[in-house]
C-alpha positions as CSV (number, residue, x, y, z in Angstrom):
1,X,-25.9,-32.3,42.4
2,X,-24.4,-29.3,40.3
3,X,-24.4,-25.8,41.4
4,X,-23.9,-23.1,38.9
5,X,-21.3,-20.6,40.4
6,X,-23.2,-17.2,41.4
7,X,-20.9,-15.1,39.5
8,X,-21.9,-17.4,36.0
9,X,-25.6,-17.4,37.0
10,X,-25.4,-12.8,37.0
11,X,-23.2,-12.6,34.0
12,X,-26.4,-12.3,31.8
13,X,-28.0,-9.6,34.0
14,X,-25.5,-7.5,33.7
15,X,-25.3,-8.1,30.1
16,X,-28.5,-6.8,30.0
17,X,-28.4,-3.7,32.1
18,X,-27.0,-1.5,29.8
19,X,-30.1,-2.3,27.2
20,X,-32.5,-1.8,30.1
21,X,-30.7,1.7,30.3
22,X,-31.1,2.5,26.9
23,X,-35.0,1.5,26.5
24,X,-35.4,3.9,29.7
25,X,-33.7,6.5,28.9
26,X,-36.2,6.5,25.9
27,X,-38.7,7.6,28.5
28,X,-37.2,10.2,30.2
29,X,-36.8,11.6,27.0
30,X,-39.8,13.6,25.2
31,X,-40.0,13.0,21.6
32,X,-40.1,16.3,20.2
33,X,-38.4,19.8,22.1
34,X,-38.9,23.4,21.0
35,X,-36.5,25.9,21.7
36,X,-36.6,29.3,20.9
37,X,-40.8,29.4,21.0
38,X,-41.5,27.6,17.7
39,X,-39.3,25.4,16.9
40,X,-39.8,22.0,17.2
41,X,-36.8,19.8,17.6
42,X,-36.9,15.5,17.0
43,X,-35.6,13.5,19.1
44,X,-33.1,11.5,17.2
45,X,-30.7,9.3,19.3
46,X,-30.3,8.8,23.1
47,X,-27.8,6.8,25.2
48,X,-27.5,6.4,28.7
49,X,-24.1,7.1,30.9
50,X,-23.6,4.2,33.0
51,X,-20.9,2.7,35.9
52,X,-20.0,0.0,37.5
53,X,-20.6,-2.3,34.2
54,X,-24.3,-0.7,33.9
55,X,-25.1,-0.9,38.1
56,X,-25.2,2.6,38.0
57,X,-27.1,4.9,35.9
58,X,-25.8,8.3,35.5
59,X,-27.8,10.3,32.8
60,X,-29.3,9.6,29.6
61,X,-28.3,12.3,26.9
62,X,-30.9,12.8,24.1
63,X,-29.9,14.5,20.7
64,X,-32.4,16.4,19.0
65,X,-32.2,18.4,15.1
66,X,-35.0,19.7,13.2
67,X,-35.6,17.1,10.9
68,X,-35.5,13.2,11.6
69,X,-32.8,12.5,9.1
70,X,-29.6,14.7,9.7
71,X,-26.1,14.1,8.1
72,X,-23.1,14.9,10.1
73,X,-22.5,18.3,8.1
74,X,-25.7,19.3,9.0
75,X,-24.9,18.8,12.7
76,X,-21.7,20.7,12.9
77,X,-23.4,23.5,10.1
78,X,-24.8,27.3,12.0
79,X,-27.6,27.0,10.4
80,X,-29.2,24.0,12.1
81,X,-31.0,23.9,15.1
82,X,-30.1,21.5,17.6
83,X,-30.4,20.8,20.9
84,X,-28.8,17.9,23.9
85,X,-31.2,16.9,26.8
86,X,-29.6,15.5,30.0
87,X,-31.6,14.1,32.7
88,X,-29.8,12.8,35.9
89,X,-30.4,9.6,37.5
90,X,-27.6,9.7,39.6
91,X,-28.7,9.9,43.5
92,X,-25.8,10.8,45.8
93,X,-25.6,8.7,48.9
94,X,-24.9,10.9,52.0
95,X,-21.6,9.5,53.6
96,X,-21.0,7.5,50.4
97,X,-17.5,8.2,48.5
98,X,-18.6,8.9,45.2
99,X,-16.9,6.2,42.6
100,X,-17.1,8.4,39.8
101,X,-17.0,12.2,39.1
102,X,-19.7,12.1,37.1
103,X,-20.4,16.1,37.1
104,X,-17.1,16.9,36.0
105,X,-17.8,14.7,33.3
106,X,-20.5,16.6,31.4
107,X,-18.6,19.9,30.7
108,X,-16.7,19.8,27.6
109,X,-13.1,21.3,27.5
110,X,-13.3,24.8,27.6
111,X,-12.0,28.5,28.5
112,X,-11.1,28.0,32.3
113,X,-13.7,30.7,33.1
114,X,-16.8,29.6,31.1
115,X,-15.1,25.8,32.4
116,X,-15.5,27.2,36.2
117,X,-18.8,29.0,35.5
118,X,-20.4,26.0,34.3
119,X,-19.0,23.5,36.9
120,X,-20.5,25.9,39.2
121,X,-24.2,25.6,37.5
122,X,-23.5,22.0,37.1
123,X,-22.6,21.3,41.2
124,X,-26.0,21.2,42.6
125,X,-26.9,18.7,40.0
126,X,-29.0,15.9,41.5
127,X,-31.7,13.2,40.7
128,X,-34.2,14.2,38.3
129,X,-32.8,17.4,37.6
130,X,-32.5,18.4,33.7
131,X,-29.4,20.3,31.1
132,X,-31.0,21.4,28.5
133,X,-28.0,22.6,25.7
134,X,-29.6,24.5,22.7
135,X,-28.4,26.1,19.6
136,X,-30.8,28.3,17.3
137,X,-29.2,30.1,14.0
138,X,-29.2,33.9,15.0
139,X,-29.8,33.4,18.7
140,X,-27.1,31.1,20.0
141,X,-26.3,28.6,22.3
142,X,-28.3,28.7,25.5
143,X,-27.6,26.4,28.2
144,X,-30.3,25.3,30.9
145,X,-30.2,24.1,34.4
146,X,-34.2,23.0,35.3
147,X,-35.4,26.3,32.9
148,X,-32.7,28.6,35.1
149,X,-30.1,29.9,32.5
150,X,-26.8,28.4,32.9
151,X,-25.5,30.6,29.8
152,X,-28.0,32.8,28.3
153,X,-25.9,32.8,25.4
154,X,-23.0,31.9,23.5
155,X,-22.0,31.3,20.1
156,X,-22.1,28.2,18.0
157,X,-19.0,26.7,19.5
158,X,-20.3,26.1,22.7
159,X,-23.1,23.7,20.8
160,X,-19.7,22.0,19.3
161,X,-17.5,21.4,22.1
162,X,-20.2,19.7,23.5
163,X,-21.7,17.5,20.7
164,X,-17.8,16.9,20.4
165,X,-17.5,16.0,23.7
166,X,-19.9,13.0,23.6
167,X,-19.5,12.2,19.2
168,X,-15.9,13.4,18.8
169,X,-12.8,11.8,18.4
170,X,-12.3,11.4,22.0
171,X,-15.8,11.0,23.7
172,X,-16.8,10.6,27.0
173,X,-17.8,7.1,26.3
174,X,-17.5,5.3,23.4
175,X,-20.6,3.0,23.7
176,X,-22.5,6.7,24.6
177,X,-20.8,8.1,21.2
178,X,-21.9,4.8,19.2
179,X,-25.7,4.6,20.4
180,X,-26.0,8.8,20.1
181,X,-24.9,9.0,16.4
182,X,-27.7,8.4,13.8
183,X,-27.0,5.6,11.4
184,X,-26.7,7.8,8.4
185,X,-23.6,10.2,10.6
186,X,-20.5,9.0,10.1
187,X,-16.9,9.5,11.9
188,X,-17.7,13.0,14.1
């Protein structure tokens, strides 16, 4: 009689938990946002953060424009509204020693004072909470902790550090960076 080693017989699970990450993350994720009032943003790409070879779910990170096709100049350009949607999965296990730092992870390199005034929005972060990062021509970036204002606003930049902190040349994850940028974007 043959026995299949236990380690062979969970090598396709976990193959497949980063795709079960993805198609939810799709749900946590509305289809359209709108920003400022009126506008209506499209949800264009999602990806989720995982650990631990996909055990452990982070936070799935929507991108949304104002059209359903965008190019990558039209990203990066003022004059396009845009917007990134985290919502955390992550549970924190009292007594647990966390195996990632997975809070420090979604700020961007920045001033060490808008750096420290973020990490301090972003450190009561846990399950279900929601970021919501905005950028409307005129107005600003805004950035959003569950509706409370983070940063009421900043300039365009801000939306750029962090799009290139999960699509630049250096992203946070590189499977994130591939599943977040449209087809028709190219190298951030």
């Amino acid at each position: 009689r043959s026995h299949m080693p236990v380690h062979a017989a969970l090598l396709p699970v976990l193959l497949l938990l980063p795709w079960l990450a993805a198609a939810r993350a799709q749900t946590l994720h509305p289809e359209t946002l709108t920003v400022d009032g009126t506008t209506s943003l499209t949800l264009v790409s999602h990806a989720t953060r995982v650990h631990l070879l996909g055990r452990l779910e982070l936070y799935p990170l929507g991108l949304y424009v104002e059209a359903t096709a965008v190019d990558r100049q039209q990203l990066a350009s003022p004059d396009t509204r845009k917007a990134l949607r985290i919502h955390v999965l992550h549970r924190d296990s009292p007594g647990e020693r966390p195996t990632i730092d997975w809070r420090r992870e979604l700020l961007p390199p920045l001033e060490p004072a808008a750096t420290a005034h973020l990490r301090a929005a972003f450190a009561p972060l846990r399950h279900d909470d929601v970021i919501l990062i905005d950028y409307v021509p005129g107005r600003g970036t805004r950035v959003h902790v569950n509706k409370a204002a983070a940063v009421p606003e900043a300039g365009h930049e801000l939306m750029l550090a962090f799009l290139d902190h999960w699509l630049g040349q250096r992203p946070v994850s590189e499977e994130m960076k591939a599943r977040l940028l449209p087809t028709q974007l190219e190298r951030w």
